[in-house]
C-alpha positions in Angstrom: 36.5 23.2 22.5 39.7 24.7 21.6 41.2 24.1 18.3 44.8 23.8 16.5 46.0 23.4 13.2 49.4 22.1 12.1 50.1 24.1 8.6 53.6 24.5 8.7 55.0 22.0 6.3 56.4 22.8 2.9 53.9 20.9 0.6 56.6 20.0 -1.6 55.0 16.8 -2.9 52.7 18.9 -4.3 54.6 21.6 -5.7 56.7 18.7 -7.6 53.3 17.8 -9.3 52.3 21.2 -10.4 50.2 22.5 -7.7 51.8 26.1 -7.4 49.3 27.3 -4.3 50.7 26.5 -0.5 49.0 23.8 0.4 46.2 26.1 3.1 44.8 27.9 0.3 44.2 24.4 -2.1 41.2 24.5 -3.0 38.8 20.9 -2.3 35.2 21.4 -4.0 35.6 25.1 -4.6 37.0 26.1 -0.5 40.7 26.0 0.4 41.6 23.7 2.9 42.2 26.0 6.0 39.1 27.9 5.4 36.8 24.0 5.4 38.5 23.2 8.9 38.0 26.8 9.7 34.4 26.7 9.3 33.9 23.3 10.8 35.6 23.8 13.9 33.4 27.2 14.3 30.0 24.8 13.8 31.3 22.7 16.3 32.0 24.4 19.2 34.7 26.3 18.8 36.0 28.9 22.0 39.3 29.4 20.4 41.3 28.5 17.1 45.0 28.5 17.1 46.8 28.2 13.4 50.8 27.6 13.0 52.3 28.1 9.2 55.7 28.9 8.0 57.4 32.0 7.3 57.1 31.3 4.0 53.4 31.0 3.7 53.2 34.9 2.7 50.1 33.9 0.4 48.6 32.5 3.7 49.4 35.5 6.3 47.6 37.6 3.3 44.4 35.4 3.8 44.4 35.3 7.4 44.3 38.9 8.4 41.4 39.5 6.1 39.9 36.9 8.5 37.2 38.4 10.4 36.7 35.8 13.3 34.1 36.5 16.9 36.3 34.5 18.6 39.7 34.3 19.9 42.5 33.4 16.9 46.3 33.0 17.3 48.4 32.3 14.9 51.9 31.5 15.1 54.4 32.1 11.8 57.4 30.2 12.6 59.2 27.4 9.9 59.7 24.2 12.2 61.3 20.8 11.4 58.1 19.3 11.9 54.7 18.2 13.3 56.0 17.5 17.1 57.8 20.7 17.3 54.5 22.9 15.2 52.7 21.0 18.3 54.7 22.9 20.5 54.8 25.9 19.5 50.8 25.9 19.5 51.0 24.7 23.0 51.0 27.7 25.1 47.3 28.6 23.5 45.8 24.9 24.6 46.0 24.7 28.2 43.1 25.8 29.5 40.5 23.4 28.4 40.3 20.4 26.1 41.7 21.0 22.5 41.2 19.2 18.9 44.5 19.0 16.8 44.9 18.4 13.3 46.9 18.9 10.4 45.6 21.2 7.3 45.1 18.8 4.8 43.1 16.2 6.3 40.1 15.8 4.7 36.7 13.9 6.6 33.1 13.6 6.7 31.6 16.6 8.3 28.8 14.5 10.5 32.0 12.2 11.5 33.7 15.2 13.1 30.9 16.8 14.4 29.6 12.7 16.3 33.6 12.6 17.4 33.3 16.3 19.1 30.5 15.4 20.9 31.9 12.0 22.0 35.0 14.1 23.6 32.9 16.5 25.2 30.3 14.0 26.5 32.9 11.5 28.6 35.0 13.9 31.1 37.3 10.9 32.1 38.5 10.5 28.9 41.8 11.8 28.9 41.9 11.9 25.3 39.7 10.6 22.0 41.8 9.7 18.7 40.3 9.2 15.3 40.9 6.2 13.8 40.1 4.6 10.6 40.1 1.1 8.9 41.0 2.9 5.4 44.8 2.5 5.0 46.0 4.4 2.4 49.0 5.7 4.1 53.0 5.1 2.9 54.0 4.7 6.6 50.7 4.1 8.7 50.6 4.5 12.5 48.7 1.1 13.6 46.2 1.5 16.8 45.8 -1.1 19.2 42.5 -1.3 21.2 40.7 -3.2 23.2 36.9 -4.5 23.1 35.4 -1.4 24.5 37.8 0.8 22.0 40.0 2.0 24.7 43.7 2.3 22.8 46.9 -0.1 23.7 49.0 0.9 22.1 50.6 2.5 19.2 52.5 0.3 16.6 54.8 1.1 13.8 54.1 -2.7 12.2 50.8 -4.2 11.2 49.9 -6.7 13.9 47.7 -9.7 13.7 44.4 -8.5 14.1 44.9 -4.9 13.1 42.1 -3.4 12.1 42.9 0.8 12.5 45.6 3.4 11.8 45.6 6.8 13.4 43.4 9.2 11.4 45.8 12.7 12.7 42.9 14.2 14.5 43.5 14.2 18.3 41.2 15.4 20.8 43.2 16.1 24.4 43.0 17.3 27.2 45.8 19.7 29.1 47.4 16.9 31.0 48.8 15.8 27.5 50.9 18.8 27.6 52.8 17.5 30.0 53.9 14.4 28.1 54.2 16.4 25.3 57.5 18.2 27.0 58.7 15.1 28.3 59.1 13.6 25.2 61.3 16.7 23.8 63.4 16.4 27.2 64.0 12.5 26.1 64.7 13.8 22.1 61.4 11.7 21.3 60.4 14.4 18.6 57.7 12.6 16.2 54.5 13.0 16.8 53.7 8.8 16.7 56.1 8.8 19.7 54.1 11.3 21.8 51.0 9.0 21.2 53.0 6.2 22.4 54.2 8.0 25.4 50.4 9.3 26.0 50.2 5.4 26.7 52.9 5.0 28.2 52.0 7.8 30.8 48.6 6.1 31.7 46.2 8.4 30.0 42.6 7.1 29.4 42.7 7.5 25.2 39.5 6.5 23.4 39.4 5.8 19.6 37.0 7.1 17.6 36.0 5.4 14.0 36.0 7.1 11.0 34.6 5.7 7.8 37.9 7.1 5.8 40.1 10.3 6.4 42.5 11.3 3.5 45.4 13.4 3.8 46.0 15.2 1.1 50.0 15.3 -0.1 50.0 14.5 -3.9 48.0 16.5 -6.8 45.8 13.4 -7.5 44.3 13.5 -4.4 42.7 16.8 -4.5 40.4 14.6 -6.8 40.2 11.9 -4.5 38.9 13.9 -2.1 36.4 15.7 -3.9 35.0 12.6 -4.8 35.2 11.4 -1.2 33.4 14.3 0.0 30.5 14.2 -2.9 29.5 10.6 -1.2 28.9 12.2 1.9 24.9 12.6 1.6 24.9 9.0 1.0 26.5 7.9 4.2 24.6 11.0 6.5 
């Protein structure tokens, strides 16, 4: 499994509340945020792991060449107006095999992500396994429709009757996504909830995957939040 993180944003909610570090190198329970994912993705499988941060981010270029990794790493230092386009510029390192994406400060259960990794890499007709989680504590949550057997409809701005999950921001893909990825910069479709729709639209198989709660961390309280989210995970394992 190839892997990608999206670490290019500004953190500037943070910053606003007092949290002076660049939002990588936060520290949740004692380990900064790139460094968890880092040493997740390598207990789960990981052939390659590609890393995109700003040109800012000089505190974070420091702490990745001191990185010492027995496995392909690429990182990319480039400031981009957002998630769609740090997608892209990852691109070129995820086409030859199936790839997990994911944004820096998205905090999970570690079993979760390790049953969701196997799930991808046990169904090869799956063109593509989302998480998705019932806990909504989003400002502008991306609602995911599926069916009975969790195959995903659709992707909706709105809360529908019925909904039950929002997109979680981990997405497990295979190459052919690629392709839908430039098509939807050719038709100026440049957020990343309208590539999931036009994964959809395109006719890819997507599976969605359940998470008991993911948490993305943008404000100083929820460095907290998190910590305490992540103490309750030997209750739930």
């Amino acid at each position: 499994m190839h892997y990608a993180i999206i670490a290019a944003g500004e953190g500037s909610r943070l910053k606003q509340e007092g949290v002076a570090l660049p939002k990588p190198l936060v520290r949740v329970n004692g380990e900064a945020l790139i460094e968890r994912l880092i040493r997740i993705f390598l207990a789960n499988n990981a052939e390659s792991i590609s890393l995109i941060i700003n040109e800012e981010m000089t505190e974070v270029q420091e702490w990745v060449s001191q990185l010492k990794l027995k496995i392909p790493f690429n990182l990319v230092v480039k400031s981009t107006p957002g998630s769609m386009h740090s997608f892209a510029a990852l691109a070129p390192f995820l086409g030859n095999g199936r790839f997990c994406l994911t944004t820096v400060d998205t905090i999970f259960y570690e079993y979760e992500f390790s049953e969701y990794i196997r799930a991808f890499e046990q169904n090869e007709t799956l063109d593509g396994v989302m998480a998705v989680t019932d806990f909504i504590d989003d400002e502008k949550p991306l609602y995911v429709g599926v069916d009975a057997e969790m195959k995903i409809t659709g992707f909706l701005d709105k809360e529908y009757d019925g909904a039950k999950y929002i997109s979680g921001g981990i997405y497990g893909l295979t190459p052919r996504s690629l392709r839908v990825l430039g098509d939807c910069f050719e038709a100026g479709k440049l957020r990343m909830r309208q590539f999931q729709r036009g994964l959809v639209e395109s006719g890819l198989t997507l599976q969605a995957f359940p998470f008991s709660k993911i948490i993305d961390l943008d404000h100083a309280e929820d460095i907290s939040k998190a910590e305490g989210f992540l103490a309750s995970s030997h209750l739930k394992n």
